[in-house]
C-alpha positions as CSV (number, residue, x, y, z in Angstrom):
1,X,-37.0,-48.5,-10.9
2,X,-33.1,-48.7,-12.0
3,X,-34.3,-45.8,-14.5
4,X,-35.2,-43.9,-11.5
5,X,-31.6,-45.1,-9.6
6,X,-29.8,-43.5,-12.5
7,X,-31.0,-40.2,-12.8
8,X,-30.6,-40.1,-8.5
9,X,-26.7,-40.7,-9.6
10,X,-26.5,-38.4,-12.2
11,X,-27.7,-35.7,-10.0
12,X,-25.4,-36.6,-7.1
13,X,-22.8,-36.7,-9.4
14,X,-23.4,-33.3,-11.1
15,X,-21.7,-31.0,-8.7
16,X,-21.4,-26.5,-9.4
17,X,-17.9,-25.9,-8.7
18,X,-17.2,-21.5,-8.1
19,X,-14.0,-20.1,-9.1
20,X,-13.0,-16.4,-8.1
21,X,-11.5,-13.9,-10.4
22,X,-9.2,-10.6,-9.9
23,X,-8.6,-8.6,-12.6
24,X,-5.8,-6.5,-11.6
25,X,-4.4,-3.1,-13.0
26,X,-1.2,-1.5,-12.5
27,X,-1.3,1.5,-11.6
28,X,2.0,2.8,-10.9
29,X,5.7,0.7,-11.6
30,X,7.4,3.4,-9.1
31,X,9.4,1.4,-6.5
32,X,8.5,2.2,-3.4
33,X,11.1,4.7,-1.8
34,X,11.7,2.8,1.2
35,X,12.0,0.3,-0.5
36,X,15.5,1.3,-2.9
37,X,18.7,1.3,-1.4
38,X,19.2,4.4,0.7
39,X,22.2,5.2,-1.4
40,X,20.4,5.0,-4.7
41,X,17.7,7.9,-3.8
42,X,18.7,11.7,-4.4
43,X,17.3,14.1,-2.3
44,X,15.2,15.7,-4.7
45,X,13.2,11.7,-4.7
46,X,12.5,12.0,-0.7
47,X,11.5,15.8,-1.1
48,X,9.3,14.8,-4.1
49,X,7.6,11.9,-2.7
50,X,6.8,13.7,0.7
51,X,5.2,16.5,-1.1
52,X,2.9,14.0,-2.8
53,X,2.1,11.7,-0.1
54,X,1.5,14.1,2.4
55,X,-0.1,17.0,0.2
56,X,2.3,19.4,1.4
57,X,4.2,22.5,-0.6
58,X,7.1,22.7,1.5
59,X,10.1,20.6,1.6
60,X,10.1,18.3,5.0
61,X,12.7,19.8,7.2
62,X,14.8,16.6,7.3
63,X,14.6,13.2,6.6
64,X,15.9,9.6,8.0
65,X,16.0,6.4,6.1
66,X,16.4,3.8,8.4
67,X,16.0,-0.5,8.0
68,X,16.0,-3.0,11.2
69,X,16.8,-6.8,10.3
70,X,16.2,-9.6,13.2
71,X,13.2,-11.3,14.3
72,X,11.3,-8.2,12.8
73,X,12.4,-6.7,9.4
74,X,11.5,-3.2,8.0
75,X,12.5,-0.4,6.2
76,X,11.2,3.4,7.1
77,X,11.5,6.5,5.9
78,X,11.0,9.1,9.1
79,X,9.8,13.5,7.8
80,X,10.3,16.1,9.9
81,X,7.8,18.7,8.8
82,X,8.8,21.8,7.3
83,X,6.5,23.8,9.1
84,X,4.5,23.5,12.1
85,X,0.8,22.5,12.1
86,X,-2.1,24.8,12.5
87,X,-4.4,24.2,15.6
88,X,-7.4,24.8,12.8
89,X,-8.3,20.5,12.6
90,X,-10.0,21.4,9.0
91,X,-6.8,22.1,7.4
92,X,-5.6,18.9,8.1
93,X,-5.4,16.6,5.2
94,X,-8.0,13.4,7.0
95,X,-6.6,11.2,5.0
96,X,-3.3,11.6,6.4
97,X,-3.9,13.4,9.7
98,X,-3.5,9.4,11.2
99,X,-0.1,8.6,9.7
């Protein structure tokens, strides 16, 4: 009977413990543009980086770097488009048509 008391408090005591793991690669040690000091970033950066994010060929029109601080903190980076959109909805990029 105390044989069978043991083995009933080795098997309480045996407990599965789960750990997670994230195995994570950099992809890119760019800073993020809105993220640099305003006065740090050459034009050529903002034109460059709008291009790519936004799969466009033209430069934007203009640009606006702009950073609240309060209750709320950010820091933005506003494009005006170089040219106007098409009314055609498949030309749109749909992964930034939202943005």
């Amino acid at each position: 009977m105390k044989h069978n008391q043991r083995d009933q408090d080795v098997k309480k005591k045996n407990k599965t413990v789960s750990e997670k793991y994230w195995d994570w690669e950099l992809v890119n040690e760019t800073k993020l543009i809105w993220m640099k000091n305003s006065k740090e970033v050459q034009k050529e950066e903002y034109d460059e980086f709008y291009k790519k994010t936004f799969n466009e060929f033209l430069d934007p029109l203009a640009y606006a770097y702009f950073s609240t601080e309060g209750e709320v903190e950010f820091q933005s980076v506003l494009y005006i488009l170089g040219m106007a959109l098409m009314n055609n909805e498949e030309i749109v990029n749909p992964r930034t048509k939202n943005i």
